[in-house]
N, CA and C of each residue as an Amber inpcrd file, in Angstrom:
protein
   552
-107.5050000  25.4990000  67.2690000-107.0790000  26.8760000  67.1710000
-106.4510000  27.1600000  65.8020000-105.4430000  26.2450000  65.6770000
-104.7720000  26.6080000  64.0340000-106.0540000  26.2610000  62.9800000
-106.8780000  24.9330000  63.1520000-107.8050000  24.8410000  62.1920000
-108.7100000  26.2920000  61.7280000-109.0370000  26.8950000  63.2240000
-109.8560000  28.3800000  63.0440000-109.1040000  29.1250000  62.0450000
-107.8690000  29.1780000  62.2930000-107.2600000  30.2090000  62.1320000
-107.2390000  30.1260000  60.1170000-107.0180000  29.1930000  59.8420000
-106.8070000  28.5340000  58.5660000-108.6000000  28.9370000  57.6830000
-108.8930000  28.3100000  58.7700000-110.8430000  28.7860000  58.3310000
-111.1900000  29.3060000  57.9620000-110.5810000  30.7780000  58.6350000
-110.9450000  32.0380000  58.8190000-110.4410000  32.9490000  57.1390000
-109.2490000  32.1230000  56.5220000-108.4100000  32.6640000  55.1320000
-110.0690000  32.4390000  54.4210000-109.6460000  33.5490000  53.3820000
-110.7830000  33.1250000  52.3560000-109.8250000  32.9130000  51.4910000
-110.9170000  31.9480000  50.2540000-110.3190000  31.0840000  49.3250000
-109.3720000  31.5960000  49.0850000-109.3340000  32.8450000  48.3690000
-107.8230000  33.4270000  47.6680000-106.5120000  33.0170000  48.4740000
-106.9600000  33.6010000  49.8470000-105.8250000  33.3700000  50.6680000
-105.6060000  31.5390000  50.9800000-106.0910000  30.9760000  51.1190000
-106.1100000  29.4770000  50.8220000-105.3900000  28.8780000  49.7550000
-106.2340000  29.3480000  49.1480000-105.1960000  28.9160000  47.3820000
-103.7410000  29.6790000  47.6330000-103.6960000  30.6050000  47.8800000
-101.9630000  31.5220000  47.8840000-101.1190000  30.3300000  49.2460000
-101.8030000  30.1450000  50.0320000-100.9450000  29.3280000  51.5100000
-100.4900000  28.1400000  50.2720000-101.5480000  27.6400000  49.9980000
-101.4650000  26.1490000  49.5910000-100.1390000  25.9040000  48.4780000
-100.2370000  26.6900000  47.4160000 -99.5850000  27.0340000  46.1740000
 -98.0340000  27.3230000  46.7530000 -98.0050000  28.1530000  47.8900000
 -96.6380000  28.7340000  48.1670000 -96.2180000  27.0100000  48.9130000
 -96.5630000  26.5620000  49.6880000 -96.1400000  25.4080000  50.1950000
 -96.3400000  24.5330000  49.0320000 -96.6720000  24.2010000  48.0980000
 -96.2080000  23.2070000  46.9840000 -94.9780000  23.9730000  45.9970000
 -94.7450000  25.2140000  45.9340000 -93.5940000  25.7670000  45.2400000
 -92.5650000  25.6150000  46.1630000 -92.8180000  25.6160000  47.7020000
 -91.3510000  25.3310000  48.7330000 -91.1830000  24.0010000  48.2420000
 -92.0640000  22.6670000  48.2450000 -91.7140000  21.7780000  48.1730000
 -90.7370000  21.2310000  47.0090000 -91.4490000  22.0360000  46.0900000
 -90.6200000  21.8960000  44.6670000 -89.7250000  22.2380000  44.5970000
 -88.9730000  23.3530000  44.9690000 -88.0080000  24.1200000  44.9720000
 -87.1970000  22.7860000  46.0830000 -87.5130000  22.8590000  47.1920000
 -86.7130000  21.5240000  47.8600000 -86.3650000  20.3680000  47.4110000
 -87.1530000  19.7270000  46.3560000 -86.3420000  19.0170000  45.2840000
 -85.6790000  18.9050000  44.8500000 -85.9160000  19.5780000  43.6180000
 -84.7580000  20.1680000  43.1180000 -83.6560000  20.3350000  43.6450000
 -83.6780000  20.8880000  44.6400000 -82.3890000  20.8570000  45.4700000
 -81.7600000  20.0100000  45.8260000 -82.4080000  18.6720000  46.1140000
 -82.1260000  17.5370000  46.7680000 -81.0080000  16.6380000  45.3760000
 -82.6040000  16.9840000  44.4090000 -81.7250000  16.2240000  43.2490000
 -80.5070000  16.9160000  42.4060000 -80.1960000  18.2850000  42.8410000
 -79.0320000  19.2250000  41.9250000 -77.8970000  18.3110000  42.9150000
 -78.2070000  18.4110000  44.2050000 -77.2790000  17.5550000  45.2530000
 -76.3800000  16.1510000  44.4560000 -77.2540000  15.8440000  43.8640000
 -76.9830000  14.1710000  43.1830000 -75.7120000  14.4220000  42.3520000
 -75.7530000  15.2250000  41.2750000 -74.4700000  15.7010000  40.8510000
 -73.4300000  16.2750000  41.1420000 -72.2630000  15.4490000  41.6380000
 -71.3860000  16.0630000  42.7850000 -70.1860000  15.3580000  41.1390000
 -69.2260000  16.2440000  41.3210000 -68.2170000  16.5720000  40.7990000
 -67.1990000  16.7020000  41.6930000 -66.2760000  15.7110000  42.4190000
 -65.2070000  15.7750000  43.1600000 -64.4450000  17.0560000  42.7940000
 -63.4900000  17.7160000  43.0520000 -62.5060000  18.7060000  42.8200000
 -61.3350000  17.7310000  43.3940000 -60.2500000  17.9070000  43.0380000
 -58.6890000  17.3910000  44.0250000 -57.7400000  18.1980000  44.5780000
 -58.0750000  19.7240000  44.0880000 -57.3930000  20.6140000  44.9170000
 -58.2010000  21.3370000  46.1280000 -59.5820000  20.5010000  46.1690000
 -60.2930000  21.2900000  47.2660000 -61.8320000  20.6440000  47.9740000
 -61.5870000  20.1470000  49.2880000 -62.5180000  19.5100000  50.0750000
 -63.8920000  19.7600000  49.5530000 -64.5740000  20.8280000  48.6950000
 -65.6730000  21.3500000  48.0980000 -66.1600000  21.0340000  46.8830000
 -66.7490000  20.1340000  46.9590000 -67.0450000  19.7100000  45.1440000
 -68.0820000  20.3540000  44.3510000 -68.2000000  20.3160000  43.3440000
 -69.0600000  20.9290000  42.2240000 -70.2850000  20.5650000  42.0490000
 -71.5410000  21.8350000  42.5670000 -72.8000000  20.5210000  42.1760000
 -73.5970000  22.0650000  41.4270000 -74.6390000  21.8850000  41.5390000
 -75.7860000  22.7370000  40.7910000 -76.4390000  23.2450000  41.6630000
 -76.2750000  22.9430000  43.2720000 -76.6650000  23.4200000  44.6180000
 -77.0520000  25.0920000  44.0810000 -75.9690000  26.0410000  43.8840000
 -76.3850000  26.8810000  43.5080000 -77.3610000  27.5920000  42.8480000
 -77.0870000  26.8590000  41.5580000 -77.9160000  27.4200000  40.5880000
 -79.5810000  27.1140000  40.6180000 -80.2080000  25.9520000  41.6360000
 -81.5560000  25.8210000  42.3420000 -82.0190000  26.6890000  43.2190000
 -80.7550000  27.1150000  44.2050000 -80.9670000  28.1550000  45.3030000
 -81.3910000  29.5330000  44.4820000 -80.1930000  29.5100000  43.3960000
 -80.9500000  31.0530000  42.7610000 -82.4770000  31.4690000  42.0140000
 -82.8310000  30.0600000  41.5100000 -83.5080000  29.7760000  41.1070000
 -85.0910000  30.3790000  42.0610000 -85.0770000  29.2410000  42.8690000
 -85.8440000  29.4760000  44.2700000 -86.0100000  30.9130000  44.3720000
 -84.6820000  31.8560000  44.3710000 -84.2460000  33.3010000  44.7320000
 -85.5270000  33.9460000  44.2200000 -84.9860000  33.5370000  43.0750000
 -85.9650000  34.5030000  42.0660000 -87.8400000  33.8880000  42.1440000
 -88.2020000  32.8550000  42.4460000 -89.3080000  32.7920000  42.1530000
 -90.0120000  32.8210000  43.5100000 -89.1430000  32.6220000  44.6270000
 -90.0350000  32.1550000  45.8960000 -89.7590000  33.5450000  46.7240000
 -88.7770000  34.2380000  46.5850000 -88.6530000  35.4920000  47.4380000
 -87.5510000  35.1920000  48.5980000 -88.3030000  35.6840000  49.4090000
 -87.4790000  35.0670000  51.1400000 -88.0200000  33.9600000  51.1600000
 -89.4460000  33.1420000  50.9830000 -89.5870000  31.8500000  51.1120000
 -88.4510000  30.9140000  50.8290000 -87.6850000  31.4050000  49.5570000
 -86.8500000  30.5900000  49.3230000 -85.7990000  29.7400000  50.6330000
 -85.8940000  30.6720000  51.8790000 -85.1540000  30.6110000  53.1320000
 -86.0820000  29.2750000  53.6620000 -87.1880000  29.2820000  53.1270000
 -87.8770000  27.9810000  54.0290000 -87.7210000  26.9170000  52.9210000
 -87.9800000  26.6700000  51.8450000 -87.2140000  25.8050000  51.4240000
 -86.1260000  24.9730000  51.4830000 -84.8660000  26.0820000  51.9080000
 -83.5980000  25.4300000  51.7660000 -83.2210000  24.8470000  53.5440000
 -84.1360000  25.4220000  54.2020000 -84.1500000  25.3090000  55.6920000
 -85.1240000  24.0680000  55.5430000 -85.8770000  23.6290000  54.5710000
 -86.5530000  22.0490000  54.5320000 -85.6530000  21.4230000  54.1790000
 -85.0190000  21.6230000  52.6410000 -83.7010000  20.8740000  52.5380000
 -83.0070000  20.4180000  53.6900000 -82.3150000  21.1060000  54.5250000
 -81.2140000  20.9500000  55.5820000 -81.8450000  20.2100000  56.4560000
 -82.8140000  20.4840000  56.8390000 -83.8930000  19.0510000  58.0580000
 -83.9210000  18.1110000  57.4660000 -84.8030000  17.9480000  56.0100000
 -84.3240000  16.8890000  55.3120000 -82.9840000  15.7580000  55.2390000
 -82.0430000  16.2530000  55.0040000 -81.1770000  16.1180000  55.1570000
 -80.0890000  15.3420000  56.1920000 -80.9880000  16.7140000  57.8600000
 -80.2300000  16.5230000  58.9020000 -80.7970000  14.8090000  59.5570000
 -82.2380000  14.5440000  59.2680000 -82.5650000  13.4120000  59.4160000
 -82.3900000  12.3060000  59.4960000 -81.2300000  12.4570000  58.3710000
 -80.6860000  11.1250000  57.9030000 -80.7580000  10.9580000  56.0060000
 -82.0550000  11.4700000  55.6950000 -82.5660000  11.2520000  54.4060000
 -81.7400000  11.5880000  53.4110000 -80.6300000  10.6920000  52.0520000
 -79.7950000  10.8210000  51.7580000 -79.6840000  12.2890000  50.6470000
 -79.9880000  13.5430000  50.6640000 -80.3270000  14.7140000  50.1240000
 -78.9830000  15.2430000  49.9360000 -78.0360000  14.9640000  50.6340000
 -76.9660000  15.9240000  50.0640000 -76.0190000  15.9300000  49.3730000
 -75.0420000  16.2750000  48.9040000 -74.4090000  16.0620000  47.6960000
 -73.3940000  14.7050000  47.7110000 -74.0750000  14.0450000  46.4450000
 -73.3050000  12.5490000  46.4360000 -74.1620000  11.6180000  46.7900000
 -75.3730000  12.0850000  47.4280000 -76.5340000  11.1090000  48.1970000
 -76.4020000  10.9630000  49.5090000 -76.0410000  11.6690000  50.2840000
 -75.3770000  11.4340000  52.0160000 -76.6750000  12.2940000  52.6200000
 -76.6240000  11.6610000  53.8660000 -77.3490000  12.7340000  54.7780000
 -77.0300000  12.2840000  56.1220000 -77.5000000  13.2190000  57.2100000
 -76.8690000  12.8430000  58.6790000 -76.5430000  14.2910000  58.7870000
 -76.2090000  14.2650000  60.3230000 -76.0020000  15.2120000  60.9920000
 -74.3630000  15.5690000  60.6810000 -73.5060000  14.4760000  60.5520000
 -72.3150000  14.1170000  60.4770000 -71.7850000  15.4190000  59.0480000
 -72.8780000  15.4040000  58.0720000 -72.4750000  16.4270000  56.6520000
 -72.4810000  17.6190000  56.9070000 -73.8140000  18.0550000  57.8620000
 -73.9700000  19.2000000  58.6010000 -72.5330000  20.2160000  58.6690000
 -71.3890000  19.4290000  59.4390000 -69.9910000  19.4250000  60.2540000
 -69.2590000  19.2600000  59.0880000 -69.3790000  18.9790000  58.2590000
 -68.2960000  18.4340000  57.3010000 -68.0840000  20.0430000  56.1130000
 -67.1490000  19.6640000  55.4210000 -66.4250000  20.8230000  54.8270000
 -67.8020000  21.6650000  53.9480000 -68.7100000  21.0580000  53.3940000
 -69.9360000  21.6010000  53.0220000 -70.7290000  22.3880000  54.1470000
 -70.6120000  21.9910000  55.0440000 -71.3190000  22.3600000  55.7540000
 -71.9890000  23.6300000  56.2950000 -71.2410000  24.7970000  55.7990000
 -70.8830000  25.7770000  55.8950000 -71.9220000  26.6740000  54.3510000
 -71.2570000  26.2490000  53.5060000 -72.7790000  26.6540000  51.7840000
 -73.6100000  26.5090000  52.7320000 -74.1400000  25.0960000  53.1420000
 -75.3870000  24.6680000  53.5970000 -76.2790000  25.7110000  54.2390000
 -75.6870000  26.0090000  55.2660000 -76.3740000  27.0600000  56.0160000
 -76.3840000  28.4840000  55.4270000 -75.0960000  28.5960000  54.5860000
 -75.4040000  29.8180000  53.5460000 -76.8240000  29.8730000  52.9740000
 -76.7680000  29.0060000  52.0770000 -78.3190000  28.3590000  51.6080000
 -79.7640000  29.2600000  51.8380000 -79.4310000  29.1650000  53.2880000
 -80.5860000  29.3780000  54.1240000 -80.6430000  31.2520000  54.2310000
 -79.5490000  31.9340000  54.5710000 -78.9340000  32.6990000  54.9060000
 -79.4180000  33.6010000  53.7300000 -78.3580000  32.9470000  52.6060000
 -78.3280000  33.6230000  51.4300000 -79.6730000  33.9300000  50.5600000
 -80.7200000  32.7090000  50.8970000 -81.3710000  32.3480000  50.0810000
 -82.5690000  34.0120000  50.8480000 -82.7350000  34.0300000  52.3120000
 -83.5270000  34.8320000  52.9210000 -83.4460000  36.0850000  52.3880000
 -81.7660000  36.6370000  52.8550000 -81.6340000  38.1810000  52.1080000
 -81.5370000  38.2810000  50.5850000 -81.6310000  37.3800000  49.9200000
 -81.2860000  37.4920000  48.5310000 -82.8400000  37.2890000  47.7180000
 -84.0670000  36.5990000  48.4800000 -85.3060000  36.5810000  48.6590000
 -85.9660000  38.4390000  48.8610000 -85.7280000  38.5310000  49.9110000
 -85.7910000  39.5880000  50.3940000 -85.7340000  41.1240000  49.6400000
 -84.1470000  40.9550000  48.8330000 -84.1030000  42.2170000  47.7480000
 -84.6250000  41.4400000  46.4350000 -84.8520000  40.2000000  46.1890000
 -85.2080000  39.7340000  44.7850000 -86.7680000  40.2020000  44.6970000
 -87.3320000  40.3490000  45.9920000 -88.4570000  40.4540000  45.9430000
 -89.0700000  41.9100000  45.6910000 -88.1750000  43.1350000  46.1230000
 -88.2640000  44.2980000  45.4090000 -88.6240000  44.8010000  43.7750000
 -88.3910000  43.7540000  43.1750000 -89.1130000  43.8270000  41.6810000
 -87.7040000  43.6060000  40.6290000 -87.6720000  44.5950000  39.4040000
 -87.3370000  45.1090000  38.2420000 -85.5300000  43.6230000  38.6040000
 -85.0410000  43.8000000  36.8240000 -84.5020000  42.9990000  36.7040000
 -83.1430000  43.3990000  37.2660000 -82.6320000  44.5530000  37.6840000
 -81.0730000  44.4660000  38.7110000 -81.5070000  44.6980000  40.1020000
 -82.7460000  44.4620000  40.8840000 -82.6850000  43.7750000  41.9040000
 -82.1860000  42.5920000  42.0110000 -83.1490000  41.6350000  41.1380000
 -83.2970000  40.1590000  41.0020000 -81.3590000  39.9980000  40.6740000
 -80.8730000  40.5680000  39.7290000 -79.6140000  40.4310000  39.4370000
 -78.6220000  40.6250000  41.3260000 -78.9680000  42.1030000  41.3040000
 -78.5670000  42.2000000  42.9020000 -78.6420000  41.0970000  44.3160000
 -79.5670000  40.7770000  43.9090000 -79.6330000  39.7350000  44.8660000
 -79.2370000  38.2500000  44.9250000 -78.9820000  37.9500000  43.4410000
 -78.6320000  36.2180000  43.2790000 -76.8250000  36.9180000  43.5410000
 -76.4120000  37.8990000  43.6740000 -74.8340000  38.0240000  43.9590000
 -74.5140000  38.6030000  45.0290000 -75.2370000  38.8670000  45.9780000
 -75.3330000  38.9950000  47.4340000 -75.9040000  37.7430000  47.9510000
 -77.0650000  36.9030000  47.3340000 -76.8790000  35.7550000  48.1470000
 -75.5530000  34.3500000  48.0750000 -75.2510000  34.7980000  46.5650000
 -73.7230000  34.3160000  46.6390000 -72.3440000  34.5270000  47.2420000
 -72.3780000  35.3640000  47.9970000 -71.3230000  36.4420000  48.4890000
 -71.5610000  35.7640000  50.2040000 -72.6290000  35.7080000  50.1670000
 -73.2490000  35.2260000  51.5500000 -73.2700000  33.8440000  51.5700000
 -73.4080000  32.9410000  50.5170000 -73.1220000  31.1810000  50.3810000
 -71.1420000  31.4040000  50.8750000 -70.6430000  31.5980000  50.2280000
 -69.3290000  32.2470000  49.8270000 -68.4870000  32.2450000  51.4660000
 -69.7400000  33.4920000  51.9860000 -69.1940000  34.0840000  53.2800000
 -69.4770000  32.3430000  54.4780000 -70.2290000  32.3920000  54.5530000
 -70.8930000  31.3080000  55.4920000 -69.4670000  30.5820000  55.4200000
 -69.4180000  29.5010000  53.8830000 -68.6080000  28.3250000  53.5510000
 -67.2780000  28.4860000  54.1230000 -66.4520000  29.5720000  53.2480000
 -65.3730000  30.0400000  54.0660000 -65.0730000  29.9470000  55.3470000
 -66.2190000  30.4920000  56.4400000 -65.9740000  30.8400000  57.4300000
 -66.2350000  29.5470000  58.3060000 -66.8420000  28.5990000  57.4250000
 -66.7220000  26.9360000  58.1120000 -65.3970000  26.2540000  57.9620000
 -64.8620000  26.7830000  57.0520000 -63.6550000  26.2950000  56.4830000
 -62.3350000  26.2160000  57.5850000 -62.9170000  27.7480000  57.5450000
 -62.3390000  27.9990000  58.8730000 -61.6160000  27.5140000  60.1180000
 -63.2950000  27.2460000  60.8890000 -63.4790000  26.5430000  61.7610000
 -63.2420000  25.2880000  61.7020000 -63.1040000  24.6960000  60.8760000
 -63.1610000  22.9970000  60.7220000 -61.7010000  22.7630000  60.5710000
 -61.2210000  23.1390000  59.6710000 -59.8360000  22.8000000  59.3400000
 -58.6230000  23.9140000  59.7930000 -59.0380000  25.2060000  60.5630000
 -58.3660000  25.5630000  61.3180000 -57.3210000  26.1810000  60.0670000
 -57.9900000  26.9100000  59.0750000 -57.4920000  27.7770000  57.9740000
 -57.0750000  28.9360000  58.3050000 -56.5990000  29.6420000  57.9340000
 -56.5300000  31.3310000  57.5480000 -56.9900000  31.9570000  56.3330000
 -57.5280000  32.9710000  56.3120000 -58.4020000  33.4960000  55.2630000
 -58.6400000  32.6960000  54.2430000 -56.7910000  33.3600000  53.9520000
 -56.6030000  33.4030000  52.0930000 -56.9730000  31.9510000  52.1460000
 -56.4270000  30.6250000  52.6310000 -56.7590000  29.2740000  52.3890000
 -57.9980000  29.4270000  52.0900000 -58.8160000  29.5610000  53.3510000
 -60.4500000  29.2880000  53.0260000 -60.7950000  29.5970000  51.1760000
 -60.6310000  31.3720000  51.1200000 -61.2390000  31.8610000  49.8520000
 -60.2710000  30.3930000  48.8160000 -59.4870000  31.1260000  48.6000000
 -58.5320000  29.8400000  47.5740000 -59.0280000  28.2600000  47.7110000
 -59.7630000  27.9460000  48.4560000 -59.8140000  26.1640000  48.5000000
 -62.0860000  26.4180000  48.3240000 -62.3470000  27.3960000  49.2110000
 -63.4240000  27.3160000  49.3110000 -65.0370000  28.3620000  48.1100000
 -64.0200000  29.8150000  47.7290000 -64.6650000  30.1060000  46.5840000
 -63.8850000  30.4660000  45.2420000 -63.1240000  30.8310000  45.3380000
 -62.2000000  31.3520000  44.0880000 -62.5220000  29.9850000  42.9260000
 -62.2870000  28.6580000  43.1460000 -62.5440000  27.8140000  42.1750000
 -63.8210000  27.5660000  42.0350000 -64.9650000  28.3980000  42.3520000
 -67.0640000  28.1540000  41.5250000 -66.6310000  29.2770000  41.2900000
 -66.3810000  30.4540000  41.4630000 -66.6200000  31.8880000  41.0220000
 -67.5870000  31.8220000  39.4490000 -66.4360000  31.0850000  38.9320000
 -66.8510000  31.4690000  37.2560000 -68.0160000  30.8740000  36.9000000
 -67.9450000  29.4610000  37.4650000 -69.3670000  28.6800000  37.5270000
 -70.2060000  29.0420000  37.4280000 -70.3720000  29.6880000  39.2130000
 -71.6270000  30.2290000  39.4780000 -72.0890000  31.1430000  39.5670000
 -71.1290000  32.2350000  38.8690000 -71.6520000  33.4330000  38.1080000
 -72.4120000  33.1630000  36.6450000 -72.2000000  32.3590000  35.8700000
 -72.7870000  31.2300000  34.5860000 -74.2330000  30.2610000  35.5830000
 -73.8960000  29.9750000  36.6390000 -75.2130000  29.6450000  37.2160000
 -76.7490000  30.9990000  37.9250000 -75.8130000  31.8520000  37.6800000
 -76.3960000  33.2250000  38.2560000 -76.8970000  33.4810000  37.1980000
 -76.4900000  33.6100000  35.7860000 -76.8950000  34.2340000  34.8250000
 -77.6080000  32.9300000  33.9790000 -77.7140000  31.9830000  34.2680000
 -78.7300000  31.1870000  33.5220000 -79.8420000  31.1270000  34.1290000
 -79.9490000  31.7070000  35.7370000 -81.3450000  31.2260000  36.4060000
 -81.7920000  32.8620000  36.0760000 -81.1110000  33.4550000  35.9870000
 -81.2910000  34.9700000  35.1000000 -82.6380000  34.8600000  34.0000000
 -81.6930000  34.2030000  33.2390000 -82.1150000  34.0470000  31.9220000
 -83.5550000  32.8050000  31.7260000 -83.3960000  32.1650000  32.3520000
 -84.4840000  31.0250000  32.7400000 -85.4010000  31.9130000  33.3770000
 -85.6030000  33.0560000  34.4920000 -86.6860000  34.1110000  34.7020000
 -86.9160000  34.3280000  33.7800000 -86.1340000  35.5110000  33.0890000
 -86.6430000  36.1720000  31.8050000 -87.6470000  35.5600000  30.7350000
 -86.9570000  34.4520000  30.5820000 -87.5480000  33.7130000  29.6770000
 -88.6810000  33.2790000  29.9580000 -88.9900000  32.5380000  31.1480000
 -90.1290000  31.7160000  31.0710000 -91.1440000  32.5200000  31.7750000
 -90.8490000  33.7350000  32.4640000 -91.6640000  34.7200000  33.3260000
 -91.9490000  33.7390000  34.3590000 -92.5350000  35.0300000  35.3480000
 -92.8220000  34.6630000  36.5080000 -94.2660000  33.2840000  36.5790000
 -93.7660000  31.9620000  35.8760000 -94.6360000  31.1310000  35.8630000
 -95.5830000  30.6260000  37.2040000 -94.8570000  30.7050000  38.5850000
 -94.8630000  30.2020000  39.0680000 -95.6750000  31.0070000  40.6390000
């Protein structure tokens, strides 16, 4: 039944399935390996990686796909397979103070897909800072839950210290569009 169904695409549409599932895959890389660079913090359970600046990345070139990507990441991940930041994986990270971006990721990456995919360059802008707002929102609100915070803690431990970052990660995957055009 799925073979028919697949059959039935003509080439164009074949080549477009095929191409979009080797750009998820890529984009899931990347991700895996921005993961590798983890930067402890000491005032805050949340460390520093490039997680972001791949997700925006993705934003801009994959659309809402980008949501299936980062939702491969996280299976990846949840498996066991060591993908997440520092090299860890398990269900166990899922729960843990990250845990919370993670599913932003997914979240962020969909609606921020979604308006990136509307066109001209302050969508694309619009949307890598709504899907940050939404990484942001998620994390916090794990923060939350896990350690049994109140707001202000969460924001103060969980975004106030990337703000500047990954507004500099917003505007380089910016600028990395611009530049290299829609290669992909």
């Amino acid at each position: 039944m799925i073979r028919e169904g697949i059959l039935s695409f003509t080439s164009e549409e074949r080549q477009a399935l095929i191409l979009n599932a080797l750009k998820i895959i890529f984009f899931t890389s990347l991700l895996s390996l921005s993961a590798l660079i983890r930067i402890p913090l000491p005032f805050t359970p949340v460390p520093f990686t490039l997680q972001v600046f791949i997700v925006a990345l993705s934003v801009l070139y994959l659309g809402r796909l980008s949501a299936v990507s980062t939702a491969l990441y996280l299976l990846v991940g949840a498996v066991g397979i060591p993908v997440f930041s520092g090299g860890t994986g398990g269900l166990a990270h899922l729960a843990g103070p990250t845990g919370g971006y993670l599913y932003g990721f997914v979240v962020g990456a969909f609606i921020g897909g979604l308006i990136s995919e509307r066109g001209g360059i302050i969508y694309k802008t619009l949307s890598l800072i709504i899907a940050l707002l939404i990484i942001y929102l998620c994390g916090c609100f794990h923060l939350i839950l896990i350690y049994r915070a109140v707001l202000k803690t969460a924001i103060t431990l969980g975004a106030v210290p990337f703000v500047v970052a990954d507004l500099v990660k917003i505007a380089m995957s910016l600028g990395i569009y611009r530049t290299i055009g829609k290669i992909m």
